[in-house]
SELO-485691 format. One record per atom (N, C-alpha, C): residue number from 1; atom name; z, x, y. Coordinates in nm, 2 decimals. Layout:
BEGIN
R, NUM, CA, Z, X, Y
...
//
This chain:
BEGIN
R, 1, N, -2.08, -1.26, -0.71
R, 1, CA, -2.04, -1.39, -0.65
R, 1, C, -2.17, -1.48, -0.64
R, 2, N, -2.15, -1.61, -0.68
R, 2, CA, -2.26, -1.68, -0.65
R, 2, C, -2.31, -1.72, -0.51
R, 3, N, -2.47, -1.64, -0.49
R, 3, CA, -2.50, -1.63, -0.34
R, 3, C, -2.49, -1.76, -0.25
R, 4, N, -2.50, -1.90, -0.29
R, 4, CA, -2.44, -1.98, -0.20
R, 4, C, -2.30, -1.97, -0.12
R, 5, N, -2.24, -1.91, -0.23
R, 5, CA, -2.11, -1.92, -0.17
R, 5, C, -2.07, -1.78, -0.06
R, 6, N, -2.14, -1.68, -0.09
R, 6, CA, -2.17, -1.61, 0.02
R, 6, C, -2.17, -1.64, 0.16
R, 7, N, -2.30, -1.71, 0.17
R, 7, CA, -2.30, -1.78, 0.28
R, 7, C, -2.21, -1.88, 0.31
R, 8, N, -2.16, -1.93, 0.22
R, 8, CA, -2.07, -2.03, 0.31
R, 8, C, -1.90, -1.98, 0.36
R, 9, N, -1.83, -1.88, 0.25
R, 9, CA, -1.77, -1.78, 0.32
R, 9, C, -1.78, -1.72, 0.48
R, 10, N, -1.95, -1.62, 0.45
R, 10, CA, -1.96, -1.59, 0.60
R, 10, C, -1.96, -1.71, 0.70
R, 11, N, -1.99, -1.83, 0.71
R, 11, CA, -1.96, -1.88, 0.80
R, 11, C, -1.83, -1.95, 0.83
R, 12, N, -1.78, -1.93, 0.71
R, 12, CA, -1.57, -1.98, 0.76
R, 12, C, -1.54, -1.82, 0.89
R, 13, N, -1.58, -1.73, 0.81
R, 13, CA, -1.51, -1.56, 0.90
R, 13, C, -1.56, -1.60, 1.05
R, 14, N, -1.49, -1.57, 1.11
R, 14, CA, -1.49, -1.50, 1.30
R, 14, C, -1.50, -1.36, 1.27
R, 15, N, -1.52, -1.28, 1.36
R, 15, CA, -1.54, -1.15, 1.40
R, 15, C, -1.44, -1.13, 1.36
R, 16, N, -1.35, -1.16, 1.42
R, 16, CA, -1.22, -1.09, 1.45
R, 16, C, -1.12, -1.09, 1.33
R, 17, N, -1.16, -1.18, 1.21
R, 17, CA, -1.05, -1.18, 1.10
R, 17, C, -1.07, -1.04, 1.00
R, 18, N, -0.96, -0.99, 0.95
R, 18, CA, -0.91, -0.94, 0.87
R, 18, C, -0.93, -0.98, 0.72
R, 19, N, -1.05, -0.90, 0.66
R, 19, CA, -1.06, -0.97, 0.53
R, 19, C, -1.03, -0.85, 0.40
R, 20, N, -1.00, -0.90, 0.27
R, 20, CA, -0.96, -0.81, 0.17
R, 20, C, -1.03, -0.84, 0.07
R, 21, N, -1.13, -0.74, -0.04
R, 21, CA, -1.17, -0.77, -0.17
R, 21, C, -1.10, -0.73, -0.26
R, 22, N, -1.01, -0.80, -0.35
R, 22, CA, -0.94, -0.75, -0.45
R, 22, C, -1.06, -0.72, -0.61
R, 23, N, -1.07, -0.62, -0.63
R, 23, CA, -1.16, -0.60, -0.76
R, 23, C, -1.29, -0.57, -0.73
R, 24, N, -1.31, -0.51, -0.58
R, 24, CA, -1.44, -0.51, -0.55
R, 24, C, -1.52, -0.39, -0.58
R, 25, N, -1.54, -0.31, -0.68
R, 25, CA, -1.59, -0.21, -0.67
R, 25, C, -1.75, -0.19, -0.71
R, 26, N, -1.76, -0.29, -0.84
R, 26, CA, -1.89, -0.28, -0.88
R, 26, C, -1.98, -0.37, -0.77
R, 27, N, -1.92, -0.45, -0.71
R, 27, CA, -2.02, -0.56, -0.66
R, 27, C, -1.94, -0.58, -0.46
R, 28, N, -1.94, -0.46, -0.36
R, 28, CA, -1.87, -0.51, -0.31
R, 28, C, -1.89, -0.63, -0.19
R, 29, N, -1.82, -0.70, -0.12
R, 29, CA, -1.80, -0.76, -0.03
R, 29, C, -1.83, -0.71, 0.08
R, 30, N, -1.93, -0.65, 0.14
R, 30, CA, -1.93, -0.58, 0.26
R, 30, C, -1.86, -0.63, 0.35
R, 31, N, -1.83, -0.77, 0.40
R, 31, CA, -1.76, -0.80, 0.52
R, 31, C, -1.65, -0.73, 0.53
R, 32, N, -1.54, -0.74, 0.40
R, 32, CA, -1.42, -0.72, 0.37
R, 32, C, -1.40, -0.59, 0.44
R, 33, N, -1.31, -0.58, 0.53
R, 33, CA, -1.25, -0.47, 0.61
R, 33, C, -1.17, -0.36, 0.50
R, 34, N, -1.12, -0.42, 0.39
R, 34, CA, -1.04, -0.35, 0.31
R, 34, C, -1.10, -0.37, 0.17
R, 35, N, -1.10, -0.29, 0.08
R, 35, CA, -1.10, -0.33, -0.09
R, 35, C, -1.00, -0.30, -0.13
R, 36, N, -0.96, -0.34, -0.24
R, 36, CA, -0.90, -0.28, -0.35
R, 36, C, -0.92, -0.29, -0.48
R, 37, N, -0.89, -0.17, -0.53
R, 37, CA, -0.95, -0.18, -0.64
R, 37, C, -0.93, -0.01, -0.75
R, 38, N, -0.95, -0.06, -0.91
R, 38, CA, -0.91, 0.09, -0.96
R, 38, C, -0.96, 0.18, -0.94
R, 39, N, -1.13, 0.17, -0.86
R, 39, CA, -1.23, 0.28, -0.92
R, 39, C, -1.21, 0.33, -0.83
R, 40, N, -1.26, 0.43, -0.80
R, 40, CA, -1.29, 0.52, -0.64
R, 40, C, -1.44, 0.45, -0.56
R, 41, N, -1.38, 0.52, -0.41
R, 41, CA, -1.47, 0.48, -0.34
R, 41, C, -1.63, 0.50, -0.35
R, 42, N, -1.61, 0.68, -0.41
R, 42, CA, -1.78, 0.72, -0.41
R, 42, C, -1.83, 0.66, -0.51
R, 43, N, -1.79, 0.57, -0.62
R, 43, CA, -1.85, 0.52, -0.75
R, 43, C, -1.90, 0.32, -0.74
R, 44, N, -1.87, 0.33, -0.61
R, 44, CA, -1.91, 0.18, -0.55
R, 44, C, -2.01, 0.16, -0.55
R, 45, N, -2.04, -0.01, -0.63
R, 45, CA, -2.18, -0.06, -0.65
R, 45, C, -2.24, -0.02, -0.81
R, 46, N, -2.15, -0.05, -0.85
R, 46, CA, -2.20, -0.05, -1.00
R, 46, C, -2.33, -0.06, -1.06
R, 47, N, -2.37, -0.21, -0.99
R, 47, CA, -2.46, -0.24, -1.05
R, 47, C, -2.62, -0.22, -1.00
R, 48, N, -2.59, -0.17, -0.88
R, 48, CA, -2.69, -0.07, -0.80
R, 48, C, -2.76, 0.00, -0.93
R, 49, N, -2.68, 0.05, -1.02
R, 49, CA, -2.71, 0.13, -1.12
R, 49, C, -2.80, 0.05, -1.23
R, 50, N, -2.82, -0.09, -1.28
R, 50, CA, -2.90, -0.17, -1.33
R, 50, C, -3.01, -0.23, -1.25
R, 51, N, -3.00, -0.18, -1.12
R, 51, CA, -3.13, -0.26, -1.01
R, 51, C, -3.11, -0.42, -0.98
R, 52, N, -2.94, -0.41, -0.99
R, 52, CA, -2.89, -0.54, -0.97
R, 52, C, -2.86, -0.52, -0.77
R, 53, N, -2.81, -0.67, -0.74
R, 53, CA, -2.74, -0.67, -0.63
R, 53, C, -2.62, -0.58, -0.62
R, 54, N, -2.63, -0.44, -0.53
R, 54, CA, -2.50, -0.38, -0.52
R, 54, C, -2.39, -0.42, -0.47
R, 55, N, -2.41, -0.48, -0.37
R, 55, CA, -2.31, -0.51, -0.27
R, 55, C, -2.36, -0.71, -0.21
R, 56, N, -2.28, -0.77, -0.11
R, 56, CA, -2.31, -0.88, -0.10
R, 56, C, -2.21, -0.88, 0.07
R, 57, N, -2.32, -0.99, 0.13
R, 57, CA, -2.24, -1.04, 0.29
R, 57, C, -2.35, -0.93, 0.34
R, 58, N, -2.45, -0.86, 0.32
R, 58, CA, -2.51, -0.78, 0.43
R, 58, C, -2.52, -0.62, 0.35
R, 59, N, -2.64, -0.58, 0.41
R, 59, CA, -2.59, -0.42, 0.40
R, 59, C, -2.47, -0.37, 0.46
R, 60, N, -2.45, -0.36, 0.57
R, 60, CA, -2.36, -0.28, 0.65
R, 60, C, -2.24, -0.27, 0.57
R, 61, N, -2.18, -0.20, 0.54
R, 61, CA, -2.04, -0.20, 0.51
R, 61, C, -1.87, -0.21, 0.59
R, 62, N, -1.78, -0.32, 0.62
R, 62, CA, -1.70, -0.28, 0.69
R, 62, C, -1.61, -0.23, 0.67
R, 63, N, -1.61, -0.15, 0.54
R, 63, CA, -1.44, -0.12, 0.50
R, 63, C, -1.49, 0.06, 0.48
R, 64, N, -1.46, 0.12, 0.45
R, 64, CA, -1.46, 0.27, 0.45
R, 64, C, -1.35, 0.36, 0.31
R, 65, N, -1.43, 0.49, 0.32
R, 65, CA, -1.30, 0.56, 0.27
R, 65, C, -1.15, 0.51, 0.27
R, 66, N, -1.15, 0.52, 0.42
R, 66, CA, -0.98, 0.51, 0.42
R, 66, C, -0.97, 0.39, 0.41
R, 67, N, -1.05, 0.26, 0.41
R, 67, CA, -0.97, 0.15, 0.33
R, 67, C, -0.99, 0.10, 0.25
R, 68, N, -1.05, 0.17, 0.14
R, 68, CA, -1.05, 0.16, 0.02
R, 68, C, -0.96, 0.18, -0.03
R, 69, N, -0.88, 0.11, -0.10
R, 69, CA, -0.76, 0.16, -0.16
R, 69, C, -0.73, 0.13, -0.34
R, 70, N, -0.72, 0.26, -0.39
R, 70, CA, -0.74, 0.27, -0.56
R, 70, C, -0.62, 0.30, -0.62
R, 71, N, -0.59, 0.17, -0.64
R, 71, CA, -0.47, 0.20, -0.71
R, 71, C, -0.50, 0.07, -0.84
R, 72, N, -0.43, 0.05, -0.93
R, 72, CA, -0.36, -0.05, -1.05
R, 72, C, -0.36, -0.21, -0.95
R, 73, N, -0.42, -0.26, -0.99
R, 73, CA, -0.39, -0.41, -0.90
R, 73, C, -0.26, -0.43, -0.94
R, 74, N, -0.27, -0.45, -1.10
R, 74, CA, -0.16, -0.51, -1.17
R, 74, C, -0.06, -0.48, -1.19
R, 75, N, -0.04, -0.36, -1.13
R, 75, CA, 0.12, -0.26, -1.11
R, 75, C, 0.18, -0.33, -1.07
R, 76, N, 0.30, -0.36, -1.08
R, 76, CA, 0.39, -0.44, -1.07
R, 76, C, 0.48, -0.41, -0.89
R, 77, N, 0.46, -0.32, -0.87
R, 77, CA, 0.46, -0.23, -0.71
R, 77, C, 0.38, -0.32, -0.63
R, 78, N, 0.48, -0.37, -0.50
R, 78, CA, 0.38, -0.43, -0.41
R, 78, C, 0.22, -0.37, -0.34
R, 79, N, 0.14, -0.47, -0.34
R, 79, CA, 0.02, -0.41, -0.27
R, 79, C, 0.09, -0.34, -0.17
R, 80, N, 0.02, -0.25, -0.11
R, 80, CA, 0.05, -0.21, 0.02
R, 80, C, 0.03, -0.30, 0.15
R, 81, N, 0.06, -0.39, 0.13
R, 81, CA, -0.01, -0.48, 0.26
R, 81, C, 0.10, -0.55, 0.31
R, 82, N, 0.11, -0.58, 0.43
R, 82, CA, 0.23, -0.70, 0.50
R, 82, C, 0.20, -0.83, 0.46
R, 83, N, 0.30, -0.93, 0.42
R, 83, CA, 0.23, -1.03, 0.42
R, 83, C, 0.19, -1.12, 0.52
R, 84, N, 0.09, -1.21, 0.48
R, 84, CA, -0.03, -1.24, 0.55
R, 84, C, -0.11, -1.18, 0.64
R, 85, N, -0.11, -1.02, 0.59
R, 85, CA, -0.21, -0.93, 0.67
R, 85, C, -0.33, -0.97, 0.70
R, 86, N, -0.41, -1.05, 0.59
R, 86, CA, -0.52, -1.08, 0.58
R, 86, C, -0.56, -1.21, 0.63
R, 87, N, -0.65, -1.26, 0.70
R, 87, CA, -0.73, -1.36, 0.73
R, 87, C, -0.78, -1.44, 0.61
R, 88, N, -0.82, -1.38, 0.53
R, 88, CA, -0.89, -1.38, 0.41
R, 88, C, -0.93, -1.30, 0.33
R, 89, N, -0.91, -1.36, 0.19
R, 89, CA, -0.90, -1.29, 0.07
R, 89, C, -0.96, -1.31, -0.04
R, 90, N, -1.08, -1.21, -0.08
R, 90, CA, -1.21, -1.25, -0.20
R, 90, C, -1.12, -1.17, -0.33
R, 91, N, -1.12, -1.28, -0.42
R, 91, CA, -1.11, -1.19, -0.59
R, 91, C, -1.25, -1.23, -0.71
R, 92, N, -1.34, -1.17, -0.65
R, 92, CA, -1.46, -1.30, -0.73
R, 92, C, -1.49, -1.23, -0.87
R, 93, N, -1.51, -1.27, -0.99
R, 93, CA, -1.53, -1.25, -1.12
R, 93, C, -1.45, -1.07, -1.15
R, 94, N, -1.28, -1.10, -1.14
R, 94, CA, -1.21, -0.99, -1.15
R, 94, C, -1.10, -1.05, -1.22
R, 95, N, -1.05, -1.15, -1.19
R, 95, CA, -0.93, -1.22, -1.26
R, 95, C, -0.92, -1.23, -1.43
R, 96, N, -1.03, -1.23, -1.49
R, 96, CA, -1.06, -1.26, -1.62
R, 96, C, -1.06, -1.14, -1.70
R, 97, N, -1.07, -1.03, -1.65
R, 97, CA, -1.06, -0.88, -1.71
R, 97, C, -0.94, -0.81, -1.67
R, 98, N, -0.87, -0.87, -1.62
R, 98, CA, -0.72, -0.83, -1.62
R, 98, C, -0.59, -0.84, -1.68
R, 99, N, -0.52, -0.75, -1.73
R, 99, CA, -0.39, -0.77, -1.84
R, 99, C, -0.27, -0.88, -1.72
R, 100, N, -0.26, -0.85, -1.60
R, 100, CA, -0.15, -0.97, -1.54
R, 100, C, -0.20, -1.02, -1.47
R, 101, N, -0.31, -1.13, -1.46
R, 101, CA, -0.39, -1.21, -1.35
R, 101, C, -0.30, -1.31, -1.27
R, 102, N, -0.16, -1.32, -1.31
R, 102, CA, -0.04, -1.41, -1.23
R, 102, C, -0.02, -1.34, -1.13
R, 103, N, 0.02, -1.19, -1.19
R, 103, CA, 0.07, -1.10, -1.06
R, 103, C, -0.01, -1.11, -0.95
R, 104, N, -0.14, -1.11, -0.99
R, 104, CA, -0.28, -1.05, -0.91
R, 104, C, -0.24, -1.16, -0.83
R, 105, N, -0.26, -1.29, -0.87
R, 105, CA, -0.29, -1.39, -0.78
R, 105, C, -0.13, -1.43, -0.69
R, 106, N, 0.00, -1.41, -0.77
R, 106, CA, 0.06, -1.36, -0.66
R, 106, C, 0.09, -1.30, -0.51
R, 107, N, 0.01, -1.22, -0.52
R, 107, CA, 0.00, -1.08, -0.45
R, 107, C, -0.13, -1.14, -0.35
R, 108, N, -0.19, -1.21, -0.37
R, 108, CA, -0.31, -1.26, -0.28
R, 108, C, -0.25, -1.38, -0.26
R, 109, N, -0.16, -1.43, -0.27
R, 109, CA, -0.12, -1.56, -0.18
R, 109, C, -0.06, -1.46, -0.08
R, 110, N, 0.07, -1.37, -0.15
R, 110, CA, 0.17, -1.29, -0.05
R, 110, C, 0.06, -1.25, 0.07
R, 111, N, -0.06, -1.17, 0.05
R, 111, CA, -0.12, -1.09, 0.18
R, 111, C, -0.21, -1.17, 0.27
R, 112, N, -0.25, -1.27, 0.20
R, 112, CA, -0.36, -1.38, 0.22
R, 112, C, -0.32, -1.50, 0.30
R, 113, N, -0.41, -1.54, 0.40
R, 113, CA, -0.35, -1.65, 0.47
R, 113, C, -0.44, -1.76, 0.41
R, 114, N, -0.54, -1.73, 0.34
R, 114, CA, -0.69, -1.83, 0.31
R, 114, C, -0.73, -1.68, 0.19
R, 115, N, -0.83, -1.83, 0.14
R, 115, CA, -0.93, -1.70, 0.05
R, 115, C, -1.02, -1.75, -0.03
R, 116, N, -1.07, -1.68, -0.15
R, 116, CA, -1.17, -1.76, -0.20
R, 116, C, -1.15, -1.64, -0.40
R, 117, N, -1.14, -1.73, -0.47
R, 117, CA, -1.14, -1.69, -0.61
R, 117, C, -1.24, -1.73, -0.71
R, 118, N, -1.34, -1.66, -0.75
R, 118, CA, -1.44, -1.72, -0.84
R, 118, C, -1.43, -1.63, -0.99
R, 119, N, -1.47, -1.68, -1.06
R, 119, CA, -1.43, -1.66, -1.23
R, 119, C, -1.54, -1.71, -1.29
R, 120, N, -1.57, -1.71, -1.42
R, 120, CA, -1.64, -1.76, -1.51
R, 120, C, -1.63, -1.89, -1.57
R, 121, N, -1.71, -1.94, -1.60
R, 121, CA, -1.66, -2.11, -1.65
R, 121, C, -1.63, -2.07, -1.79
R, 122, N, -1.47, -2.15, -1.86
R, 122, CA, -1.49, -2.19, -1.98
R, 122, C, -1.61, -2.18, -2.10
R, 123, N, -1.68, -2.28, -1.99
R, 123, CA, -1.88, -2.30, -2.13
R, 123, C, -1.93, -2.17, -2.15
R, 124, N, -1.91, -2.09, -1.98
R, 124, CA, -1.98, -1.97, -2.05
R, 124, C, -1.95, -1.90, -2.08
R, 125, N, -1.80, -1.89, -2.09
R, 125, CA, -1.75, -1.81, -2.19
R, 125, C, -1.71, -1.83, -2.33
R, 126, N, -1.75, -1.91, -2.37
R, 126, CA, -1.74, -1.98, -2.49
R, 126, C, -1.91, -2.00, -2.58
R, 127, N, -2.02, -1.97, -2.50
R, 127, CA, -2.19, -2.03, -2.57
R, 127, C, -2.20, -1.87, -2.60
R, 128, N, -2.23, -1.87, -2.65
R, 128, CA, -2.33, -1.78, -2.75
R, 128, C, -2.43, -1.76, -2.66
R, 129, N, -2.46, -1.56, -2.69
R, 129, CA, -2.58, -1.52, -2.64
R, 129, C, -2.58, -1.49, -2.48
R, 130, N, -2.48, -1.50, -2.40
R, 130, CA, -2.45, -1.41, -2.32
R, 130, C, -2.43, -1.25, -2.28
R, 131, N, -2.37, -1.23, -2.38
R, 131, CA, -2.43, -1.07, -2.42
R, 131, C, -2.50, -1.03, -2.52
R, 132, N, -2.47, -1.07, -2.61
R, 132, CA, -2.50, -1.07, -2.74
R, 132, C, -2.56, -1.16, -2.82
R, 133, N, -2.64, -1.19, -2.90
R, 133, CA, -2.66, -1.26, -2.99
R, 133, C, -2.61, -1.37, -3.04
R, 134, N, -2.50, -1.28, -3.12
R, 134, CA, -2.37, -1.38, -3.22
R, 134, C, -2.24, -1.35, -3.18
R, 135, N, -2.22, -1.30, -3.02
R, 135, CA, -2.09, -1.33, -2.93
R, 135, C, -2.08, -1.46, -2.84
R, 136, N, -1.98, -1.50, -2.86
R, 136, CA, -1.96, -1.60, -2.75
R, 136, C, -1.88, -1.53, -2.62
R, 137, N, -1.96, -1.54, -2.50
R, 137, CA, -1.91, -1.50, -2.36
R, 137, C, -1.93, -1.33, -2.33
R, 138, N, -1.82, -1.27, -2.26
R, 138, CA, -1.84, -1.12, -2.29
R, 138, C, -1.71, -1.08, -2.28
R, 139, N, -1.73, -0.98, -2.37
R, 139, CA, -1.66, -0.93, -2.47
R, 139, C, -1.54, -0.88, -2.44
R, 140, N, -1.53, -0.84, -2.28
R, 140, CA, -1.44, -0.75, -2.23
R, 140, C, -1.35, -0.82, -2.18
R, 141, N, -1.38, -0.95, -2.10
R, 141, CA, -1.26, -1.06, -2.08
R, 141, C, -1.16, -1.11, -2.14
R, 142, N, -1.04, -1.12, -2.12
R, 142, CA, -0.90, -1.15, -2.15
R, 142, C, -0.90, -1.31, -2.12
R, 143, N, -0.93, -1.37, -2.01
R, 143, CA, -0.91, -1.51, -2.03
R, 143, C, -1.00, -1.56, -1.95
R, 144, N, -0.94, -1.70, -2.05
R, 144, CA, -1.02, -1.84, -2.00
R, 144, C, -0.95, -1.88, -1.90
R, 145, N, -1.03, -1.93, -1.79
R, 145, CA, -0.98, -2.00, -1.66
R, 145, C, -1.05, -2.10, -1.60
R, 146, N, -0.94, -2.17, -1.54
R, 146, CA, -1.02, -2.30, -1.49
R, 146, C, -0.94, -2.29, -1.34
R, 147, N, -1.02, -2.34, -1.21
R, 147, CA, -0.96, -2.37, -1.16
R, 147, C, -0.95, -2.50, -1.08
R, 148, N, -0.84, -2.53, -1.09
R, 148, CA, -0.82, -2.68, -1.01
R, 148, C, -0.81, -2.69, -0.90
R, 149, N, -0.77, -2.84, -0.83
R, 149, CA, -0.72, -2.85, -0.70
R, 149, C, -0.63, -2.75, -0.66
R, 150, N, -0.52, -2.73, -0.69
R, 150, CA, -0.38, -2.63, -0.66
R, 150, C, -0.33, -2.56, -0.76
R, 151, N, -0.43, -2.49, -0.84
R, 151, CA, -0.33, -2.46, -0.99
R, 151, C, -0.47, -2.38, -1.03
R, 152, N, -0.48, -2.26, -1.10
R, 152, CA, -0.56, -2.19, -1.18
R, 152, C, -0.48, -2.13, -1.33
R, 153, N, -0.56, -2.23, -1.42
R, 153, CA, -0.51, -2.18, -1.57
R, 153, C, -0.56, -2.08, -1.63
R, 154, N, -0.46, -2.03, -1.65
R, 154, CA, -0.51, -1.87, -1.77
R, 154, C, -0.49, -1.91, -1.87
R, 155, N, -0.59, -1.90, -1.99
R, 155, CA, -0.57, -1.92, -2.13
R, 155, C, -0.61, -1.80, -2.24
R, 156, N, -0.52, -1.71, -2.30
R, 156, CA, -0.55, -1.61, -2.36
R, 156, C, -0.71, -1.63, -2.46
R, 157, N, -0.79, -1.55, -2.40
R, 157, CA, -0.91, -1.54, -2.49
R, 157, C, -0.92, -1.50, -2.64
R, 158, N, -0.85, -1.54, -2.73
R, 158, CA, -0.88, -1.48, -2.86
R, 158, C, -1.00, -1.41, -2.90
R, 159, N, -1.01, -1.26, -2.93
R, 159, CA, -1.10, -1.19, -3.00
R, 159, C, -1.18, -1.31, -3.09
R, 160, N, -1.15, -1.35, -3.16
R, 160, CA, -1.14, -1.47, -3.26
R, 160, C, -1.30, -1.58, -3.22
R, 161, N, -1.28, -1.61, -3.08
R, 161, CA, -1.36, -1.72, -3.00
R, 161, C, -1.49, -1.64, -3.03
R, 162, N, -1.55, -1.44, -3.07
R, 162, CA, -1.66, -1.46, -3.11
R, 162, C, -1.71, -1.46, -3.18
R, 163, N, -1.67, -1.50, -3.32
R, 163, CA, -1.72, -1.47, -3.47
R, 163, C, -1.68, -1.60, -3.49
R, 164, N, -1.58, -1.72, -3.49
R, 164, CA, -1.59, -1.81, -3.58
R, 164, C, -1.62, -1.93, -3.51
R, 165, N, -1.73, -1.98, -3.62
R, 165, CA, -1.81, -2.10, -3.54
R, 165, C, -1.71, -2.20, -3.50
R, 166, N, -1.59, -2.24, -3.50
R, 166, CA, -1.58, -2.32, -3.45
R, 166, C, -1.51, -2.28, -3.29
R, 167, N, -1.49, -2.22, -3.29
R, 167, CA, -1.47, -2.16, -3.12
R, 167, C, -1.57, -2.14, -3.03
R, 168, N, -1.67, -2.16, -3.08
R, 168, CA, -1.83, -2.12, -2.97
R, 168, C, -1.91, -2.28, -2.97
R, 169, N, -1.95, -2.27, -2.88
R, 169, CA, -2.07, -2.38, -2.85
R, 169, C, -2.20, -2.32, -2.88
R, 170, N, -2.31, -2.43, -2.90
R, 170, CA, -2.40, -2.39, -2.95
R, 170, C, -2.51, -2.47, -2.90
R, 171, N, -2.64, -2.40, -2.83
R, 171, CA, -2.72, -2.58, -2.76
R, 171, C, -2.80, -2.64, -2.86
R, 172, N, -2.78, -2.59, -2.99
R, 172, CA, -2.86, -2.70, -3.16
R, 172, C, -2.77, -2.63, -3.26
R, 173, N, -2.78, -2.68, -3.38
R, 173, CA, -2.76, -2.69, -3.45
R, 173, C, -2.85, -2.68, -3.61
R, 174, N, -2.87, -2.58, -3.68
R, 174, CA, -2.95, -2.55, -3.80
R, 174, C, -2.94, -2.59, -3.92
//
């Protein structure tokens, strides 16, 4: 998540709210009383493993074994949650690697009373040399998203966008 918005998050939370990370495994949300998410609990913090930021909102962790919960987001099976269980609800750079990101974001209106969704821009998923060289964006994402005032668009990422020049951006030209 981009760390400004960290902070500005933690200061919307009270103690007392109830918050949910959907997708949080590699990077988690510590405040988040709950996750969810495919991986298991012991394999949390992915990027610990690169000497990246593991986790974000603090060391401490508030959610635990038992509320971690590992299941399929996209299962078509309701989350397990009441709705508007949650005070608040983080899905930050998870929506774009998923086969039904409508469901997902269904399912976080259903449990969510508030929340916060961050994604990749379009540009950068579209410029060259983000992972690769002569890829545009990375590789493993399904879609392009924008999000608006009241409305977030999914646009199927065609394989296509990294090999032919006219689907990539470029900052010159040869």
């Amino acid at each position: 998540m981009y760390e400004p918005n960290v902070s500005r998050i933690l200061q919307l939370l009270t103690p007392q709210d109830q918050v949910l990370d959907v997708g949080g495994w590699a990077c988690p949300f510590n405040r988040a009383q709950w996750i969810l998410d495919s991986e298991p609990f012991e394999t949390r913090g992915f990027y610990r493993t690169f000497g990246s930021v593991a986790h974000q909102a603090g060391e401490r962790e508030w959610f635990s074994k038992e509320t971690w919960v590992e299941r399929d987001i996209c299962d078509k099976d309701p989350w397990p949650f009441r709705n508007k269980q949650f005070d608040f609800v983080i899905c930050s750079h998870t929506l774009e690697d998923l086969r039904d990101p409508i469901w997902v974001c269904s399912e976080i209106v259903r449990v969510g009373k508030r929340g916060y969704i961050e994604v990749p821009s379009r540009a950068y998923e579209s410029c060259l040399g983000v992972e690769r060289p002569h890829q545009a964006g990375l590789s493993h994402h399904r879609w392009l998203i924008e999000i608006r005032e009241n409305e977030i668009l999914f646009l199927q990422k065609y394989h296509m966008i990294h090999s032919h020049w006219r689907f990539i951006q470029r900052s010159s030209y040869s």
